[in-house]
GUFIRO-62548 format. One record per atom (N, C-alpha, C): atom name; y, x, z; residue in three letters; residue number from 1. Coordinates in steps of 0.2 Angstrom, whole numbers, plus 5000, padded with zeros to 4 digits. Each point is the difference from the previous one (the first is absolute). Example, Ala and Ser with C-alpha at 12.3 -4.5 7.8 and 13.67 -1.06 7.14 Angstrom:
residues 2
+-------+------+------+------+---------+-----+
| atomo |   py |   px |   pz | residuo | num |
+-------+------+------+------+---------+-----+
|     N | 4972 | 5066 | 5039 |     ALA |   1 |
|    CA | 5006 | 4996 | 5000 |     ALA |   1 |
|     C | 5006 | 5004 | 5000 |     ALA |   1 |
|     N | 5005 | 4998 | 4996 |     SER |   2 |
|    CA | 5006 | 5004 | 5001 |     SER |   2 |
|     C | 5005 | 4996 | 5003 |     SER |   2 |
+-------+------+------+------+---------+-----+
***
This chain:
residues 56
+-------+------+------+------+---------+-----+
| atomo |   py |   px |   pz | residuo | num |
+-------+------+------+------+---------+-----+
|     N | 4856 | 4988 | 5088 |     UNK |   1 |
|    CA | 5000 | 4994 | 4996 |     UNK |   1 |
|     C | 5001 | 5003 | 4993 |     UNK |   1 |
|     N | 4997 | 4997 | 4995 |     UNK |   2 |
|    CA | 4999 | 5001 | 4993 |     UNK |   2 |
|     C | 5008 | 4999 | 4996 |     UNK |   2 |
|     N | 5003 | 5003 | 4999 |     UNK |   3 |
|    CA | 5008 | 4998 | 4996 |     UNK |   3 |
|     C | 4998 | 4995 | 4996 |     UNK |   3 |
|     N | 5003 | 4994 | 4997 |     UNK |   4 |
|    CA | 5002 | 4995 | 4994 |     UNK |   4 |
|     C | 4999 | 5003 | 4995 |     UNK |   4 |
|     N | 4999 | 4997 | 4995 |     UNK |   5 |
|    CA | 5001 | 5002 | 4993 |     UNK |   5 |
|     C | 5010 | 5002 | 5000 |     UNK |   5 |
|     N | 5001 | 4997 | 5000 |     UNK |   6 |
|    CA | 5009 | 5000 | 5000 |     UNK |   6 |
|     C | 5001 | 5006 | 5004 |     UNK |   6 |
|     N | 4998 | 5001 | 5007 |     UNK |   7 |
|    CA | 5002 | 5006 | 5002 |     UNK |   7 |
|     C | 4998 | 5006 | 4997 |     UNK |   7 |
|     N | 4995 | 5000 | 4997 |     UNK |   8 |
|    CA | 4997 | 5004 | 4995 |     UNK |   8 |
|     C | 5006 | 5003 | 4995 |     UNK |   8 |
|     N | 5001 | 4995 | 4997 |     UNK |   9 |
|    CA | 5003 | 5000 | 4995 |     UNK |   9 |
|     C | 5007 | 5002 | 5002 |     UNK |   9 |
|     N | 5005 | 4997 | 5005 |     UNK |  10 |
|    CA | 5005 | 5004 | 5004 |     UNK |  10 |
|     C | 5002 | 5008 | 5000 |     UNK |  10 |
|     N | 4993 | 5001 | 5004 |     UNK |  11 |
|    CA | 4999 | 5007 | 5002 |     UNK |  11 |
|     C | 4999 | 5006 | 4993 |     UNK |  11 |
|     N | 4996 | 4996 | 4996 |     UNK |  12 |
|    CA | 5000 | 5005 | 4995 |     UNK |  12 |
|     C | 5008 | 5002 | 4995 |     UNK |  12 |
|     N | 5001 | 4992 | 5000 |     UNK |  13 |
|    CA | 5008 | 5001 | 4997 |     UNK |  13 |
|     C | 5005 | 5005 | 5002 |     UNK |  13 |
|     N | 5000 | 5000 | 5008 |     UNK |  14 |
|    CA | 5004 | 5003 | 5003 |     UNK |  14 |
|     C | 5000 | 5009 | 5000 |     UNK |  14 |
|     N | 4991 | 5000 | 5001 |     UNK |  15 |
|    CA | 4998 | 5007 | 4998 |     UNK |  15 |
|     C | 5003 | 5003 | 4994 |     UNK |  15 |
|     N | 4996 | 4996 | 4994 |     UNK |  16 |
|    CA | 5002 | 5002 | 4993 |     UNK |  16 |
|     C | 5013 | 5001 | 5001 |     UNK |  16 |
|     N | 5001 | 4995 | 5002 |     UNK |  17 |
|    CA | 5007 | 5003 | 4998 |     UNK |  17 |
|     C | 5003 | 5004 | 5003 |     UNK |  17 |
|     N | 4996 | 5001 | 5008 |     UNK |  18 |
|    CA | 5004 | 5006 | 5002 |     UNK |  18 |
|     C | 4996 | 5008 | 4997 |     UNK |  18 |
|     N | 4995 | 5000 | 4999 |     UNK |  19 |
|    CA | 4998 | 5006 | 4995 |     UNK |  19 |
|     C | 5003 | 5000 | 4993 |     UNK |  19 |
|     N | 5003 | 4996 | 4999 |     UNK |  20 |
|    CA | 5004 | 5000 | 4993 |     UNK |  20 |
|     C | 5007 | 5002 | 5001 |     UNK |  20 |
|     N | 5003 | 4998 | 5004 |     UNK |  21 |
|    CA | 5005 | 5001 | 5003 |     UNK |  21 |
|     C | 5001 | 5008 | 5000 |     UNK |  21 |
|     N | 4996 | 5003 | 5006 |     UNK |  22 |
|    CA | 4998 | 5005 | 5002 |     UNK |  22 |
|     C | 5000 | 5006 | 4995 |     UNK |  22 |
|     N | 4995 | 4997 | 4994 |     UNK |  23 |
|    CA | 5003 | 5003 | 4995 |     UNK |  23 |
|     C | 5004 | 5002 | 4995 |     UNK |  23 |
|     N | 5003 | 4994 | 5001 |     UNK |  24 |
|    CA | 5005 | 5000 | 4995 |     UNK |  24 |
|     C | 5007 | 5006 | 5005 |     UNK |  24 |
|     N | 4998 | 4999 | 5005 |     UNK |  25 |
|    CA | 5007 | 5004 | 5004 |     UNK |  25 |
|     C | 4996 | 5008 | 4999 |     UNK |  25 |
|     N | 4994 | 5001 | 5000 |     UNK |  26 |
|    CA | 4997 | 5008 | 5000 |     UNK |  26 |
|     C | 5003 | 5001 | 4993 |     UNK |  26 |
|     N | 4999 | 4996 | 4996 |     UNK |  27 |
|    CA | 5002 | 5002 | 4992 |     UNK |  27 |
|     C | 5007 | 5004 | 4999 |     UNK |  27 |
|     N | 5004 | 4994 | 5004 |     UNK |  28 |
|    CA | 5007 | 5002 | 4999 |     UNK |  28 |
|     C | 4999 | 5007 | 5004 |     UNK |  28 |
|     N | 5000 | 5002 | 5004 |     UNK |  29 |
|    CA | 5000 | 5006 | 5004 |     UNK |  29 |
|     C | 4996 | 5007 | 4994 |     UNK |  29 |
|     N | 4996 | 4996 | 4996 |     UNK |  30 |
|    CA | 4997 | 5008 | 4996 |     UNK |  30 |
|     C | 4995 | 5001 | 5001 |     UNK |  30 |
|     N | 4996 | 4997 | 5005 |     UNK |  31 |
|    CA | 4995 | 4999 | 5002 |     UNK |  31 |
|     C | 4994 | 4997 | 4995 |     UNK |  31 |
|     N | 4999 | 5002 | 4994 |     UNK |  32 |
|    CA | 4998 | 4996 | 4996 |     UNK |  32 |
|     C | 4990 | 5000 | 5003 |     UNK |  32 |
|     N | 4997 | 5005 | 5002 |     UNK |  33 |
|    CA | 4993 | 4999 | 5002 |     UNK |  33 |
|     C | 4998 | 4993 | 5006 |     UNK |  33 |
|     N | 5005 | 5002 | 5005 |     UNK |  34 |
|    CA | 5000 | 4996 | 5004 |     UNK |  34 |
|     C | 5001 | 4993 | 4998 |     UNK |  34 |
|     N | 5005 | 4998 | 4996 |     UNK |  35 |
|    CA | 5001 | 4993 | 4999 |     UNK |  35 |
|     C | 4995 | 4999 | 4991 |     UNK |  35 |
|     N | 4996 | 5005 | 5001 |     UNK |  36 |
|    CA | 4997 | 4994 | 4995 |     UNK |  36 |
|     C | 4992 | 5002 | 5002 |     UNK |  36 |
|     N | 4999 | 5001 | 5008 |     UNK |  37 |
|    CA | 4994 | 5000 | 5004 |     UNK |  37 |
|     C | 5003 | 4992 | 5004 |     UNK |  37 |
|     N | 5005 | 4999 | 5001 |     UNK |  38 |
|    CA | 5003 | 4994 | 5004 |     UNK |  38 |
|     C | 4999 | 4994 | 4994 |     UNK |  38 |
|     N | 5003 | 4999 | 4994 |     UNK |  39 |
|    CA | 5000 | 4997 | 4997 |     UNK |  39 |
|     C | 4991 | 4997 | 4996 |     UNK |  39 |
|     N | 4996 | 5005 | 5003 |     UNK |  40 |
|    CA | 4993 | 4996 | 4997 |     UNK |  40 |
|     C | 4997 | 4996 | 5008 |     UNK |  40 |
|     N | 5003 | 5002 | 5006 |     UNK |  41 |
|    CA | 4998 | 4998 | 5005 |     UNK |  41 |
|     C | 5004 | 4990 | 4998 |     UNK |  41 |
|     N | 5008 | 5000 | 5000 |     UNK |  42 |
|    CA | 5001 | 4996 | 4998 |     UNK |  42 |
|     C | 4998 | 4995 | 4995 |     UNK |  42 |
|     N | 4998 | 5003 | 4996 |     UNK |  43 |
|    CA | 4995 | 4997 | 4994 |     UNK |  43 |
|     C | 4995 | 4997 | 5003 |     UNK |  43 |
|     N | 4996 | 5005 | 5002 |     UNK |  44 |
|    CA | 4992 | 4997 | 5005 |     UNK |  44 |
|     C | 5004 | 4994 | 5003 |     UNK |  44 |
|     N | 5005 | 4998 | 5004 |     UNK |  45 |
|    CA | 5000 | 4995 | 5003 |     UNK |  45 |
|     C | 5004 | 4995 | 4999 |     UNK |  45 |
|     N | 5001 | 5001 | 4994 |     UNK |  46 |
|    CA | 5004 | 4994 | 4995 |     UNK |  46 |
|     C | 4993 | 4997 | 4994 |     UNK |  46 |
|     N | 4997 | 5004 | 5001 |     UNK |  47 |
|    CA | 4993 | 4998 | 4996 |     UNK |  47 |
|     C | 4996 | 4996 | 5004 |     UNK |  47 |
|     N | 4999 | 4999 | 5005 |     UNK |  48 |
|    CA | 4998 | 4998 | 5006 |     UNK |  48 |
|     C | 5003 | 4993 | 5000 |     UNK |  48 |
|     N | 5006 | 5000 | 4999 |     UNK |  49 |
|    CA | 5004 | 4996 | 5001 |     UNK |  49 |
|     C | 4997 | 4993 | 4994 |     UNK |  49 |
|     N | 5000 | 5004 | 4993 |     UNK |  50 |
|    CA | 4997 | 4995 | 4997 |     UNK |  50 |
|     C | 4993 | 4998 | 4999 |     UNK |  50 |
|     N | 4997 | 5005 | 5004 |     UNK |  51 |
|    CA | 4990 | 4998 | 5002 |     UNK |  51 |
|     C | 5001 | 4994 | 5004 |     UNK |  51 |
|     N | 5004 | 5001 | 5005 |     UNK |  52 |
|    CA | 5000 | 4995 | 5005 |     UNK |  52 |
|     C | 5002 | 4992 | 5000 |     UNK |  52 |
|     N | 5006 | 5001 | 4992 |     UNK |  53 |
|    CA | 5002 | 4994 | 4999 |     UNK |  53 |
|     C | 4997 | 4996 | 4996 |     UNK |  53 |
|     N | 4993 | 5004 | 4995 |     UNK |  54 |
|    CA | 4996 | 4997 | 4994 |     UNK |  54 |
|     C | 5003 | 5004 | 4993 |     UNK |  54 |
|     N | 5003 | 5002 | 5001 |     UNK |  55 |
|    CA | 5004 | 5003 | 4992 |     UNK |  55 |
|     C | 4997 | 5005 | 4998 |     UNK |  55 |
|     N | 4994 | 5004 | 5005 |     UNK |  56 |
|    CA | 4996 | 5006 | 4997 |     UNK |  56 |
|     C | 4992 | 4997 | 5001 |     UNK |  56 |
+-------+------+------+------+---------+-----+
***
């Protein structure tokens, strides 16, 4: 069955903060390549987030 708009919009958000999250912990570690390959993934799903809600 086809997700809602709302579950859409759930799913991305949660996507987008635990990629940022993620990031931001690789960062601390020194990991700076990795956390800013995480942080455009986060991006893409915060971006997402505003396509879905009309704001893009």
């Amino acid at each position: 069955m086809p997700k809602t708009l709302q579950e859409k919009i759930a799913d991305a958000d949660e996507r987008g903060g635990k990629y940022l999250a993620d990031a931001n912990e690789a960062a601390e570690r020194g990991e700076h390549e990795k956390a800013e390959k995480l942080y455009e993934k986060g991006q893409y799903w915060l971006d997402r987030v505003n396509k879905l809600l009309g704001n893009r």
